[in-house]
TORGU-255441 format. One record per atom (N, C-alpha, C, O): z, y, x. Coordinates in pm, 1 decimal. Layout:
<fikes>
(fike (Z, Y, X))
...
</fikes>
This chain:
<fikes>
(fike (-6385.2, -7313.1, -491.4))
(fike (-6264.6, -7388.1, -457.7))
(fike (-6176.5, -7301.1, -367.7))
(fike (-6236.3, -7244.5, -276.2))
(fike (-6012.8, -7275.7, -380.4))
(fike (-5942.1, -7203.8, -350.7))
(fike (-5875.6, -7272.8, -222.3))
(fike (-5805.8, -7374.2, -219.4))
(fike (-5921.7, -7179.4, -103.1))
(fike (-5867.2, -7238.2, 19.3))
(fike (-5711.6, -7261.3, 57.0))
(fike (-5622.2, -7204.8, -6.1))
(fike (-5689.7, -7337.6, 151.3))
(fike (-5570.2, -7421.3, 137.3))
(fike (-5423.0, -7287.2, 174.2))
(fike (-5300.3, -7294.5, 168.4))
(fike (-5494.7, -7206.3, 201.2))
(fike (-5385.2, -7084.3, 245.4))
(fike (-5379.8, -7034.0, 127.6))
(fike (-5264.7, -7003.8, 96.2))
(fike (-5484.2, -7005.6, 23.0))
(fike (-5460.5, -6950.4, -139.8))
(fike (-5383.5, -7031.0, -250.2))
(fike (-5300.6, -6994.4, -333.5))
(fike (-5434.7, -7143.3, -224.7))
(fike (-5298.8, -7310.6, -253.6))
(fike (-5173.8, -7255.3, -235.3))
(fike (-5082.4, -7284.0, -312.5))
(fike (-5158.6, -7180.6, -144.1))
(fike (-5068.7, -7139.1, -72.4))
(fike (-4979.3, -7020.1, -134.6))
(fike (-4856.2, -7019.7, -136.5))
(fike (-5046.5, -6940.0, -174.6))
(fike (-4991.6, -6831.0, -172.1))
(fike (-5016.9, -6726.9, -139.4))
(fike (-4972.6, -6618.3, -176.8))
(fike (-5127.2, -6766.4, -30.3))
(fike (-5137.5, -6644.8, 86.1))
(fike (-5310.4, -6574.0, 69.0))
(fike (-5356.1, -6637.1, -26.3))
(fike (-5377.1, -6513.8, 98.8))
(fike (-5502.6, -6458.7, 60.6))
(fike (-5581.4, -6532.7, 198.2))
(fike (-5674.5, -6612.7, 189.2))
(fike (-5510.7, -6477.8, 342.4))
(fike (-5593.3, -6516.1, 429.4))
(fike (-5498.8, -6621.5, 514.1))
(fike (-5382.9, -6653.2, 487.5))
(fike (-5587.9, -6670.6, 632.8))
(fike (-5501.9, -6738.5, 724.5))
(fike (-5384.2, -6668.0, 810.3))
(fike (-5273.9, -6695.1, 857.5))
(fike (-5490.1, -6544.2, 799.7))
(fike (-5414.2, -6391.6, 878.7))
(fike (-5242.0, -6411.0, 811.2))
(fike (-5139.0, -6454.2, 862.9))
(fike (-5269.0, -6363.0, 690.6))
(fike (-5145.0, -6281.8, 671.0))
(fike (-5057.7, -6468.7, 644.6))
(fike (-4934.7, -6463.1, 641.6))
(fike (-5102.7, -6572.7, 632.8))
(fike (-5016.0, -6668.8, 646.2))
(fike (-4916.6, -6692.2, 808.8))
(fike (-4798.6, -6724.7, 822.3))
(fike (-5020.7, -6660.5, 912.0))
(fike (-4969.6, -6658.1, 1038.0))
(fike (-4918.4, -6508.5, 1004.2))
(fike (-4797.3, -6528.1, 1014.1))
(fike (-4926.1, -6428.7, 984.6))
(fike (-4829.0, -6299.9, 998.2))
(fike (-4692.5, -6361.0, 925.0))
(fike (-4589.0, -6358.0, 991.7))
(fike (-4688.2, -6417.1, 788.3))
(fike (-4579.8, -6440.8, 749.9))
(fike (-4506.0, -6549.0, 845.3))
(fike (-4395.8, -6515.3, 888.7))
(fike (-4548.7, -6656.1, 876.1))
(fike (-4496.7, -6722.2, 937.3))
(fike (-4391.8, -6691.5, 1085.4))
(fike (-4294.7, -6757.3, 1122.7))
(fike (-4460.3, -6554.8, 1155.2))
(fike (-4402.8, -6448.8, 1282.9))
(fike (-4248.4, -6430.0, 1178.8))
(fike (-4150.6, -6494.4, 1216.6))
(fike (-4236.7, -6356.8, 1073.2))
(fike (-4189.1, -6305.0, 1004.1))
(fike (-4020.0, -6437.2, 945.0))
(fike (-3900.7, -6412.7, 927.3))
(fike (-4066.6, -6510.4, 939.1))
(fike (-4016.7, -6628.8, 850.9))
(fike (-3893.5, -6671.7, 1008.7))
(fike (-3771.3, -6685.3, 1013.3))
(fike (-4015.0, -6682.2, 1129.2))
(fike (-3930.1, -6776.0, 1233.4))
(fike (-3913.9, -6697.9, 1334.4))
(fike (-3896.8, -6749.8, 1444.8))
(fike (-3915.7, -6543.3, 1319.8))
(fike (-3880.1, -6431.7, 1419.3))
(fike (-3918.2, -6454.7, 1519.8))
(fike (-3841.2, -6464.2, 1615.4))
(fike (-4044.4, -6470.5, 1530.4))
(fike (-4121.8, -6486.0, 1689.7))
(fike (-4249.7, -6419.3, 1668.0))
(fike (-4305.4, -6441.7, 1560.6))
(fike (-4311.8, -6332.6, 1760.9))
(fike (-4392.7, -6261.7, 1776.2))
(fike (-4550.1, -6354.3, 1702.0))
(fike (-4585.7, -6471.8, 1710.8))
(fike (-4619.3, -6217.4, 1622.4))
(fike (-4711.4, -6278.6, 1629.7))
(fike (-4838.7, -6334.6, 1734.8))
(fike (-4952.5, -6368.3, 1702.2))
(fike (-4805.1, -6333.0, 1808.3))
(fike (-4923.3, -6334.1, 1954.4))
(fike (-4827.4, -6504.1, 1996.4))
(fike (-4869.5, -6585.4, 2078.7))
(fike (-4694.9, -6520.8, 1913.5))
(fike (-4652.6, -6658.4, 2004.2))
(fike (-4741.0, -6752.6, 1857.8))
(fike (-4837.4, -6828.2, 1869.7))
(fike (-4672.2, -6716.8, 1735.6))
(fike (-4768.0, -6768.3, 1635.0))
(fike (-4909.9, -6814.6, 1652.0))
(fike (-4942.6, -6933.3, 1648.8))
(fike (-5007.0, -6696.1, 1673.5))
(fike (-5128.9, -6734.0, 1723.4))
(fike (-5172.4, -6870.7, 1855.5))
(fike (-5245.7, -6968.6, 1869.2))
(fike (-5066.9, -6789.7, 1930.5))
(fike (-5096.7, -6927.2, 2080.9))
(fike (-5108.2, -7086.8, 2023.9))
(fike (-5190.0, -7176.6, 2043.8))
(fike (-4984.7, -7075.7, 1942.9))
(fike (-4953.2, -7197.6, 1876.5))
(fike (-5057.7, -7267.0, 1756.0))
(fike (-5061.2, -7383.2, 1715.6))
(fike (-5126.0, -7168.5, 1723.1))
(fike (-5208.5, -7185.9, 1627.6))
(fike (-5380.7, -7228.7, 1676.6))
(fike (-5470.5, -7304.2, 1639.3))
(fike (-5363.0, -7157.7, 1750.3))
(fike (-5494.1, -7195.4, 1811.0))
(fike (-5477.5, -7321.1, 1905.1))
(fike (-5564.7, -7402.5, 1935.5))
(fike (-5361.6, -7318.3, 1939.2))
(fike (-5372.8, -7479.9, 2098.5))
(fike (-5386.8, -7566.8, 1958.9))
(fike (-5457.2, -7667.1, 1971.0))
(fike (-5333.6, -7544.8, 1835.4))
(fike (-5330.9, -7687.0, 1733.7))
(fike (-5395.9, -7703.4, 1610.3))
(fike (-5397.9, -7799.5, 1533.4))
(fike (-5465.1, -7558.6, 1603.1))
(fike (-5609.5, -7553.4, 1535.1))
(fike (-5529.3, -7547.7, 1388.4))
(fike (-5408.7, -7561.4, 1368.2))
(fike (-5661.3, -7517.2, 1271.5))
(fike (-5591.9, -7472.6, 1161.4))
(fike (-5557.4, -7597.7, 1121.8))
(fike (-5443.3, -7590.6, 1075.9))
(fike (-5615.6, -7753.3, 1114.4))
(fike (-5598.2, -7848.7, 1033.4))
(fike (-5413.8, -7861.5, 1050.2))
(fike (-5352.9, -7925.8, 964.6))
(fike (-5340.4, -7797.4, 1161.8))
(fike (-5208.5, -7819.8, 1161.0))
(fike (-5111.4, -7718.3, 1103.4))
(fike (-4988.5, -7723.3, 1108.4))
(fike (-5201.7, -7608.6, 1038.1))
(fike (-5127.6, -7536.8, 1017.8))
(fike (-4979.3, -7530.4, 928.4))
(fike (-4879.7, -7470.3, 968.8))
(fike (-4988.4, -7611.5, 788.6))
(fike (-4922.4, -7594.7, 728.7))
(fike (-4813.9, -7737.3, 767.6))
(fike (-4727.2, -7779.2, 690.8))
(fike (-4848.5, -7801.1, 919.0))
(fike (-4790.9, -7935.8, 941.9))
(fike (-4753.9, -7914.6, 1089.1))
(fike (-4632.4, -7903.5, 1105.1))
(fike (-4798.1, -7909.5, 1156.2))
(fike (-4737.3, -7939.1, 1316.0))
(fike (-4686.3, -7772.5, 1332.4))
(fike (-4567.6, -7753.7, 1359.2))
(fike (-4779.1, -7652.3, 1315.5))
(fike (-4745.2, -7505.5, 1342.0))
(fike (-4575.0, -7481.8, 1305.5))
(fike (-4492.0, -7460.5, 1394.0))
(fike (-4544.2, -7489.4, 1170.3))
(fike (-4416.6, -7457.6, 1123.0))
(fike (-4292.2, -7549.1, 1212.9))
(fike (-4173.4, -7517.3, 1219.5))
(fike (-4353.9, -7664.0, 1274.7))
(fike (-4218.0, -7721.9, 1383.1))
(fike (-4247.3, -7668.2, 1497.9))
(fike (-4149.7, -7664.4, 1572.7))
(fike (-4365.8, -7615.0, 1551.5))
(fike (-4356.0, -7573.3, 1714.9))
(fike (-4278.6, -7427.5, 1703.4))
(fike (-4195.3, -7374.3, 1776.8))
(fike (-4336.0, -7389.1, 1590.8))
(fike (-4241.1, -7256.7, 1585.1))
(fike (-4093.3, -7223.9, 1558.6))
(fike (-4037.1, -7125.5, 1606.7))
(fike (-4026.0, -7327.7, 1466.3))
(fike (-3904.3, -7355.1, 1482.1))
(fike (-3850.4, -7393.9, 1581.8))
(fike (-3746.4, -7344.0, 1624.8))
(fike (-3906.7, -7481.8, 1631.1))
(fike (-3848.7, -7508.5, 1812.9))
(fike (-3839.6, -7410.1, 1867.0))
(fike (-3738.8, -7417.4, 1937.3))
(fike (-3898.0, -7293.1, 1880.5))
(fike (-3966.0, -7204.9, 1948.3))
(fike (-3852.7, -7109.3, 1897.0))
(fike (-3818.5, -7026.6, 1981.5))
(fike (-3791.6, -7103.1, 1784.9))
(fike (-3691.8, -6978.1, 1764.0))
(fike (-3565.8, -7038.5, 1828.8))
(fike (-3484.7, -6979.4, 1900.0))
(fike (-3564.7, -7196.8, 1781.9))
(fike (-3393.4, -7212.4, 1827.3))
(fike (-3388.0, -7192.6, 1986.9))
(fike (-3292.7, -7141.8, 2046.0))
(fike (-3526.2, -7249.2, 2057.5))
(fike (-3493.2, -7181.0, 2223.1))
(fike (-3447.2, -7067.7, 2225.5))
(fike (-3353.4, -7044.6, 2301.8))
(fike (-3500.2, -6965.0, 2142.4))
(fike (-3510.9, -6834.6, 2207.1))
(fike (-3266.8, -6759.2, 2147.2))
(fike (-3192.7, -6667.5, 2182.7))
(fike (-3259.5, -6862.2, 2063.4))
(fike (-3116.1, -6839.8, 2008.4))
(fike (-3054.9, -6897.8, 2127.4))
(fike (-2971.3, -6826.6, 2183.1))
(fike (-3083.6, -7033.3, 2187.0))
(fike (-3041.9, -7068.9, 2308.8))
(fike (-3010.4, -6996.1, 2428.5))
(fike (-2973.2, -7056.1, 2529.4))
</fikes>
């Protein structure tokens, strides 16, 4: 059974959080923080809004 990041598109969780740095121009080390305080079950759900928040501050 093909894990939910290969569903995806992506091979690993890795290079999904690398793309994601990539997508919302924030470092990967802010990606990770975010990923780990909200664990993988959020990844493809809560991660992609903390990180958008997280770019429009930084445009702010």
């Amino acid at each position: 059974m093909p894990s939910i990041y290969m569903e995806n598109g992506y091979n690993t969780r890795r290079e999904y959080l690398e793309d994601l740095a990539l997508e919302y121009k924030v470092s990967i080390e802010t990606v990770r923080f975010y990923a780990n305080l909200l664990g993988s079950d959020e990844d493809f759900y809560l991660l992609p809004v903390y990180l958008q928040d997280r770019a429009k501050e930084r445009k702010n």
